[in-house]
VMD Tcl script that draws the C-alpha trace (Angstrom):
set ca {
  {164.68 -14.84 -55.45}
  {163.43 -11.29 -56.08}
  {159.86 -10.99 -56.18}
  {159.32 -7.45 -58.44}
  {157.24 -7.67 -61.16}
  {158.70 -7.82 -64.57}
  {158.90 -4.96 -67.08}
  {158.96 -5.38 -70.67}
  {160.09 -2.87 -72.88}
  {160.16 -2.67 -76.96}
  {163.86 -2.27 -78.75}
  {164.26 -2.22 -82.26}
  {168.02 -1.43 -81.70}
  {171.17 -1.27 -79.45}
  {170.42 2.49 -78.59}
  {167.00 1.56 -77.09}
  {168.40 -1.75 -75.62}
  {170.95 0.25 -73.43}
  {168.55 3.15 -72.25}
  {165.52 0.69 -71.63}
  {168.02 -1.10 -69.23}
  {169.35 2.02 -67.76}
  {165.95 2.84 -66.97}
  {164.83 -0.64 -64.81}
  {163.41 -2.69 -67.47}
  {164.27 -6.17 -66.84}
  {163.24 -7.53 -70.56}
  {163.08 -6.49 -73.54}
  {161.19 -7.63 -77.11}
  {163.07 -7.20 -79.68}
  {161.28 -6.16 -83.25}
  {161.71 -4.30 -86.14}
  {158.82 -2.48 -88.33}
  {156.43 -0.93 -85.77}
  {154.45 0.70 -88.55}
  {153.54 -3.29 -88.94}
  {153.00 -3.59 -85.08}
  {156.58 -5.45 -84.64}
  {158.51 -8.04 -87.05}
  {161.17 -10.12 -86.53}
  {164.41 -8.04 -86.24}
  {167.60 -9.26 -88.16}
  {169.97 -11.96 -86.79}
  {172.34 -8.86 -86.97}
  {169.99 -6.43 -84.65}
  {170.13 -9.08 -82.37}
  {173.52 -9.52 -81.95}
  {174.21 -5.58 -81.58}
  {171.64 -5.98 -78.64}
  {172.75 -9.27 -77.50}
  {176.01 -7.47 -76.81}
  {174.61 -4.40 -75.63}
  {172.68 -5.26 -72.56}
  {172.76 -8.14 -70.29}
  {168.99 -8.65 -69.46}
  {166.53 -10.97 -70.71}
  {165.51 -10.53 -74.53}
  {162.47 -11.91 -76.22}
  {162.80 -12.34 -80.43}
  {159.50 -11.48 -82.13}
  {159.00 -13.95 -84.37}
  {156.49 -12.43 -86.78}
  {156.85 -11.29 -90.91}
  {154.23 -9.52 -91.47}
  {151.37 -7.28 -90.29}
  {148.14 -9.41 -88.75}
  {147.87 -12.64 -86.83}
  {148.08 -14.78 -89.68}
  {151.57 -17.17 -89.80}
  {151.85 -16.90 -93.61}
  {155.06 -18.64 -94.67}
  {155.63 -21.02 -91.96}
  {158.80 -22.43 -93.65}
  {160.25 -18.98 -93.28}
  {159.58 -18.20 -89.84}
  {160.87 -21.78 -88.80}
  {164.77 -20.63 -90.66}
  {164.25 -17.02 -89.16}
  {163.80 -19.03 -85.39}
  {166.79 -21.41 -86.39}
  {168.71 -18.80 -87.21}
  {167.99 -16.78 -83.93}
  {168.55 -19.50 -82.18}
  {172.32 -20.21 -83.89}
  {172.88 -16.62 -82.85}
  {172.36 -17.21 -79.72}
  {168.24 -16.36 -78.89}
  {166.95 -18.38 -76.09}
  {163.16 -16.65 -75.83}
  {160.69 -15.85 -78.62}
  {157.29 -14.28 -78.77}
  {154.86 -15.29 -81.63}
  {151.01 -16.30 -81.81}
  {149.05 -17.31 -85.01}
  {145.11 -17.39 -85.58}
  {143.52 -19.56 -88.02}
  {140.59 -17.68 -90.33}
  {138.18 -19.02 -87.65}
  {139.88 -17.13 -84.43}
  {141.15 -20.54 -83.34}
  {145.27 -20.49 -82.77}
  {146.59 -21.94 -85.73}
  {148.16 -24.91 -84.17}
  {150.22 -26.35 -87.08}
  {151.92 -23.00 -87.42}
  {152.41 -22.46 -83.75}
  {153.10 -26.49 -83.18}
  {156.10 -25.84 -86.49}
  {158.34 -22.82 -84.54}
  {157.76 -24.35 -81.00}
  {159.33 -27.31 -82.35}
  {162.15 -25.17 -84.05}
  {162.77 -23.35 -80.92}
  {163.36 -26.90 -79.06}
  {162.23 -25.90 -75.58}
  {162.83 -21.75 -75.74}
  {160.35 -20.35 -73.40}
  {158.17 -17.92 -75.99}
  {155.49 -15.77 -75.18}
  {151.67 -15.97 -76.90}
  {151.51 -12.39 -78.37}
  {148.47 -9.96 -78.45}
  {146.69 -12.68 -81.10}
  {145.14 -13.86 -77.69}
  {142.84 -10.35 -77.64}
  {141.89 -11.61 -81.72}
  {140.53 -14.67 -80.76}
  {137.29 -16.01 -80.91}
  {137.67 -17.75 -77.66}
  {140.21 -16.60 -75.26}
  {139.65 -19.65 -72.72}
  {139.80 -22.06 -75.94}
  {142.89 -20.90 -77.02}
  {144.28 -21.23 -73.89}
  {143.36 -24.79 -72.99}
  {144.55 -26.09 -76.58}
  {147.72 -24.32 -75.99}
  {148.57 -25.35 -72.48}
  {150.33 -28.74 -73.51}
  {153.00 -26.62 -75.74}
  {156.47 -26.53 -74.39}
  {158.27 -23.69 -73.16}
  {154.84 -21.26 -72.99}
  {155.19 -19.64 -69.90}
  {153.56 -15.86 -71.04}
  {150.67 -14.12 -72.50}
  {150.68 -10.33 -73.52}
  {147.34 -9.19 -73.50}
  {145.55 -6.16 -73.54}
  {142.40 -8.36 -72.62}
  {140.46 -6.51 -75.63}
  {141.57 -5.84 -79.27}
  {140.66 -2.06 -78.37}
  {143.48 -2.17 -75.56}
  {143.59 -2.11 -71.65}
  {140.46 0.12 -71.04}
  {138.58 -2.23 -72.91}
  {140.28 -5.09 -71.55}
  {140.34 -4.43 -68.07}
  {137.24 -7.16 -66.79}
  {139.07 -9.76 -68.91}
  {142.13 -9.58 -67.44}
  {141.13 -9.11 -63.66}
  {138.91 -12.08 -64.21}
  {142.00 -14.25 -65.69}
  {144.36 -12.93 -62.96}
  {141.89 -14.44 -60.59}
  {142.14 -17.79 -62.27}
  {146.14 -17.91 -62.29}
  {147.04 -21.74 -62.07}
  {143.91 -23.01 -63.02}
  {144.48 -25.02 -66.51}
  {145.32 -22.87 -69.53}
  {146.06 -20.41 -66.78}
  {149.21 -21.05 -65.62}
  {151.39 -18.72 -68.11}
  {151.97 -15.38 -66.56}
  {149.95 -12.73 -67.39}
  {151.91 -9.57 -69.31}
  {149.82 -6.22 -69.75}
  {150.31 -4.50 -72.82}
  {148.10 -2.76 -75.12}
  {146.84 0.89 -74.46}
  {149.05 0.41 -70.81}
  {148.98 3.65 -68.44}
  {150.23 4.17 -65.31}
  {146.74 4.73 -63.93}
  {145.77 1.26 -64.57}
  {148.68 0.00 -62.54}
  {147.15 0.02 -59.07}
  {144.19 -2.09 -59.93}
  {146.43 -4.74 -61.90}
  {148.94 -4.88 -58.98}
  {146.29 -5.06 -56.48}
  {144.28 -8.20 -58.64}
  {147.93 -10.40 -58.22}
  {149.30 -9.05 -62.27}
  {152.73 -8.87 -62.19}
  {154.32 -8.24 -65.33}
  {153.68 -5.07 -67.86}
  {155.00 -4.46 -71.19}
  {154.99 -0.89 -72.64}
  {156.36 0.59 -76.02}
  {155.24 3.99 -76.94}
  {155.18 5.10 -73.22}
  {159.08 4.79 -73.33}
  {159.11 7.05 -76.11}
  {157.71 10.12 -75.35}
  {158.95 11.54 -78.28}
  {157.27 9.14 -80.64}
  {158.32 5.98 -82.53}
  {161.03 7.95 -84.46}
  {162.58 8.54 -81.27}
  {164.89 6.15 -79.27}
  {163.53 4.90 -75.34}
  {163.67 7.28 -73.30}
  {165.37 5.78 -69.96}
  {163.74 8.42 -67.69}
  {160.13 7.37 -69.11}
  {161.00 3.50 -68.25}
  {162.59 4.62 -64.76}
  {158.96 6.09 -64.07}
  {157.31 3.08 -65.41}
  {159.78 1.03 -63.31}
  {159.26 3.49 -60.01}
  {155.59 2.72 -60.72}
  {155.01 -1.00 -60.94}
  {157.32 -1.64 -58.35}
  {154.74 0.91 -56.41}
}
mol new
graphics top color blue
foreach p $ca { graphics top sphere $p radius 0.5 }
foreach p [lrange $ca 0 end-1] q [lrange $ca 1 end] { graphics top cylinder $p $q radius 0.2 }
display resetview
């Protein structure tokens, strides 16, 4: 089984789908509405991508802006639906008005997604404790990821937090991989690779042209030349 760590790249449509995987990526999360940090992308965007590429995708699920579920009936047909299309891994994460994960909504779509493997999103760098949220998650089925910038201020920030919870890997709460994204640059990649992290999710740094533009697969291929180091 090969080894290299994983990179995760942003698609909102076909176009990016194709050059992210002509770059290296090996994953992608699929969204729509950036200017709202990434919603959940049509049943129909899906498809086009579905049929696009042939690496692993990851569904946002996600309808508006913030960490809050809001309509949890809605997100649990938008998963159903994803799932009749064919959508086998999700990303989501939900905080209660306290900074606690809101279980019931997180507890409602795991359920829906009947043992997906899903990814905890960036809520994990809103909470009010990381560890907490963690431990109460760990019984879930089918988490196996966190993306984390280990700060709400992004990877610079973040740094100590996530070298200190790549040193706890496989301790309880800690057994999800670890997926770095948030404020990502290359510079950081050394340090990361070095502490045991092996997976790293970028978006704007495969669009060097800005959001308006498509992936670039030439910025991914560097990204991919420089986690595999």
């Amino acid at each position: 089984m090969s080894k290299r760590a994983v990179l995760e790249v942003i698609a909102l449509d076909a176009e990016d789908a194709v050059a992210a995987q002509a770059g290296g990526a090996d994953r992608l999360e699929l969204v729509t509405d950036m200017a709202a940090d990434g919603l959940t992308p049509s049943r129909e965007t899906f498809a086009a991508i579905r049929s696009s590429v042939d690496i692993s995708l990851r569904v946002m699920l996600r309808l508006a802006d913030g960490f809050a579920a809001g309509d949890v009936d809605a997100l649990v047909r938008h998963a159903r639906g994803l799932r009749d299309e064919g959508a086998d891994a999700f990303v989501l994460g939900f905080l209660d008005e306290s900074g606690a994960p809101d279980l019931p909504a997180v507890e409602a779509l795991v359920d829906a997604l009947d043992g997906c493997r899903w990814t905890f999103h960036r809520a994990i760098d809103r909470a009010a404790d990381r560890d907490a949220l963690r431990k109460q998650l760990a019984d879930l089925p089918g988490l196996d990821t966190y993306l984390t910038a280990g700060s709400a201020a992004g990877v610079d920030d973040g740094l100590p937090t996530l070298l200190a919870e790549a040193a706890r890997r496989g301790e309880p709460g800690y057994e999800p991989q670890l997926l770095i994204g948030g404020g990502l640059r290359l510079d950081h990649l050394p340090g990361l690779r070095a502490a045991g992290v092996d997976a790293f999710h970028i978006g704007g740094a495969a669009r060097p042209d800005g959001w308006s533009a498509p992936v670039s697969a030439a910025a991914v291929a560097q990204w991919r030349a420089a986690v595999d180091g």
